[in-house]
C-alpha positions in Angstrom: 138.1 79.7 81.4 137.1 78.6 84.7 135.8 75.2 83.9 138.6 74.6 82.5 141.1 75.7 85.5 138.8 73.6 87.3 139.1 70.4 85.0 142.7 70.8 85.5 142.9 71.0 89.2 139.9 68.2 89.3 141.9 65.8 86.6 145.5 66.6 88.3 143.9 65.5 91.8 143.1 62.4 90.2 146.0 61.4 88.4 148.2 61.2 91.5 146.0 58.8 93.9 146.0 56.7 90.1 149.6 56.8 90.0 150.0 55.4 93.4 146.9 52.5 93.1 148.3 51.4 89.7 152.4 51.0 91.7 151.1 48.9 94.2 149.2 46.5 92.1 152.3 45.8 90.4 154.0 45.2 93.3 151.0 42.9 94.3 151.2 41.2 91.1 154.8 40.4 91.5 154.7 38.8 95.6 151.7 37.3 95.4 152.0 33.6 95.0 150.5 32.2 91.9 147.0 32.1 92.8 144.7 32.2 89.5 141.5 34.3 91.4 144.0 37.1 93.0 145.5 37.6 89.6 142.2 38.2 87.9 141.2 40.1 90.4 144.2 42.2 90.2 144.4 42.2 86.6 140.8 44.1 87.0 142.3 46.7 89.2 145.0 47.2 86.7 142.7 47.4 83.7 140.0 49.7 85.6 143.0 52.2 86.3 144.8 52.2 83.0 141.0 53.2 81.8 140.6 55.9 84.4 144.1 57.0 83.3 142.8 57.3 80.1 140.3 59.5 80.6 141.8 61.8 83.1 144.4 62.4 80.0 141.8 63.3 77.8 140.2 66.1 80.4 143.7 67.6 80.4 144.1 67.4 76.9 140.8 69.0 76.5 141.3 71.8 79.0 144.9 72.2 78.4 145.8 71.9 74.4 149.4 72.3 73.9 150.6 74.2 70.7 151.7 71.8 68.1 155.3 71.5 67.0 155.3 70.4 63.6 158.0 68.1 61.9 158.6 65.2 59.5 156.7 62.4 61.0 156.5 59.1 58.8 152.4 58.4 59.4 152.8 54.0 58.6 155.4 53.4 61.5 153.6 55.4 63.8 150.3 53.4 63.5 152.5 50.4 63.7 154.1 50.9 66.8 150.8 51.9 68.2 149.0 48.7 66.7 151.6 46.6 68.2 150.8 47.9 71.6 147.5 46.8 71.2 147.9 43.7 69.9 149.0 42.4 73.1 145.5 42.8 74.8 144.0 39.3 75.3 140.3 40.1 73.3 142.7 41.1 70.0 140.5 40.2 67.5 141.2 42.3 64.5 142.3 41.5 60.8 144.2 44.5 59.7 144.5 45.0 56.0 146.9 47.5 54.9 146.8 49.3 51.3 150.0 52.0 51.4 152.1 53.8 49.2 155.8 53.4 48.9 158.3 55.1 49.9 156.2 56.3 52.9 155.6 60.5 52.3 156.7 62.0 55.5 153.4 64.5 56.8 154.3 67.6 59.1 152.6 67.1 62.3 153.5 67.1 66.2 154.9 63.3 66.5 153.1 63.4 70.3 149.7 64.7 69.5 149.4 62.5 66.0 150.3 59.3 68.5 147.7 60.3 70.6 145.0 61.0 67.5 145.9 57.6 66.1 145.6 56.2 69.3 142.0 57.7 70.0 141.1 56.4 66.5 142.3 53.2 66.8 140.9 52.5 70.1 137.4 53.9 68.9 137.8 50.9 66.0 138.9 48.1 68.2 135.8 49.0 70.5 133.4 48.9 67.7 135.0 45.5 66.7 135.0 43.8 70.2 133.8 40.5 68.7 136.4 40.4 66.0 136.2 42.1 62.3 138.8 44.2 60.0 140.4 47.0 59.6 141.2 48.6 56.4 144.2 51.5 56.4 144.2 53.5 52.8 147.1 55.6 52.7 147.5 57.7 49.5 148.9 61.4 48.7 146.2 63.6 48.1 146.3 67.2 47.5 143.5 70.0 49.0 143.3 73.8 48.9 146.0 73.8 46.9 148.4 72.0 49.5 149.9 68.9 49.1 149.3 66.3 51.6 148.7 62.9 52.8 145.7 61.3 53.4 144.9 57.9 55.7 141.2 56.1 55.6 140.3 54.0 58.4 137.7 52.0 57.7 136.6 49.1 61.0 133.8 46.4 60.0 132.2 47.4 63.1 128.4 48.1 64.7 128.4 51.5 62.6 126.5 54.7 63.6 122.9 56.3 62.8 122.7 59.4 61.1 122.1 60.8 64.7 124.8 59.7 66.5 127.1 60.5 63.5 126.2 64.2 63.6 127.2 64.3 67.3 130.2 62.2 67.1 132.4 65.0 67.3 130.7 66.7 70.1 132.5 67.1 73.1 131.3 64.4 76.4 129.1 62.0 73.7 129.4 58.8 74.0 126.8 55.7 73.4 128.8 53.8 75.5 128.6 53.3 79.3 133.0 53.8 79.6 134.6 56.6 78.2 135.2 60.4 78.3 133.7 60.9 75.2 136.2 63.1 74.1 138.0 60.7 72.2 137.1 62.2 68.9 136.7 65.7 70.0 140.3 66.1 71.0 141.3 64.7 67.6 139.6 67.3 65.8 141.2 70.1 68.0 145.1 68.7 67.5 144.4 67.9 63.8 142.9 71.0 63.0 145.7 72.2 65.3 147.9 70.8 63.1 146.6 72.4 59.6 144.8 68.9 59.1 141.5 68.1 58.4 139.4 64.8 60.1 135.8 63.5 59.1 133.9 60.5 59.7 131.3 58.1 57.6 129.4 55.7 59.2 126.7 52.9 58.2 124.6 51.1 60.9 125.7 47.5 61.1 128.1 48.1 58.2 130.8 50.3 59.9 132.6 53.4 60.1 135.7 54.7 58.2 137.7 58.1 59.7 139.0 60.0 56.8 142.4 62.3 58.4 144.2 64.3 56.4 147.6 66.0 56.7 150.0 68.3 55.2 153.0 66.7 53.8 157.0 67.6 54.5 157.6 69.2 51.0 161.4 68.2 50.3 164.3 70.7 51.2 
């Protein structure tokens, strides 16, 4: 309890200096004269803080988990509108191959914390793909326990993981790479689970790794 009161206070002291660095690059960015070197360098600053912004969500997320509020969230626009945001990076390298059902089966899920487990997902793929590759999204309904549901493979051509790194991927502060929280994955456990869903990874070194989610679907009225 009092780690966590004291990520909160640490991550909300952080987020406001962040607030105010990332306003006045913009405003840099817009009255500096076009000079190549000062926008590179700016365009640093900019990326650096939306990074740091990043992970001071995910200590809040982790030390603060809101209770979901479940409704009828259609799962194929969602990871469109967050693909498209990322699309617009300059190192966008990615093939994305789609294989999905139609009509698109509404799942029952928090519309904020699914964004933000896509997102974490996502971002994990596009890391492990930073010199280019594909992404493969399987949607298909699929029933477990006994409930019907909806279930979405994501499968990046990336580095992969060893069987040692896959056991700890869900492991709270673990990362293999030098930028990060490493809560990425945790926190989508948490709000799927959260969520009555179910999340698991597969991984092959040098082959990649596919993230298996699975949600409950918005039975008809």
């Amino acid at each position: 309890m009092a780690g966590s009161i004291a990520a909160r206070r640490v991550a909300h002291e952080v987020k406001n200096p962040l607030g105010a660095i990332a306003g006045a690059v913009q405003v840099l960015q817009q009255q500096l004269p076009d000079d190549q070197g000062s926008r590179e360098f700016l365009g640093m600053i900019a990326d650096e803080v939306r990074r740091l912004d990043r992970i001071v969500r995910d200590y809040l997320q982790f030390a603060r988990p809101r209770p979901p509020e479940p409704t009828a969230v259609e799962l194929r626009p969602l990871v469109q509108r967050i693909l498209a945001g990322m699309k617009t990076q300059p190192d966008w390298a990615v093939q994305v191959e789609w294989d999905w059902p139609e009509p698109d089966p509404p799942v029952l899920a928090d519309a904020e914390q699914l964004a933000q487990v896509l997102h974490n997902l996502l971002n994990n793929a596009f890391e492990a793909m930073s010199g280019g590759g594909r992404l493969r999204l399987l949607g298909r309904m699929e029933n477990l326990d006994g409930r019907p549901g909806f279930q979405l493979e994501m499968s990046d051509s990336g580095r992969g993981m060893d069987a040692a790194t896959l056991a700890r991927a869900f492991d709270p502060f673990f990362t293999t790479r030098a930028r990060g929280s490493g809560l990425g994955l945790a926190i989508a456990r948490d709000l799927v689970e959260g969520m009555g869903g179910r999340i698991s990874v597969s991984s092959t070194p040098g082959a990649g790794t596919t993230v298996t989610l699975w949600l409950p679907r918005q039975e008809p009225v």
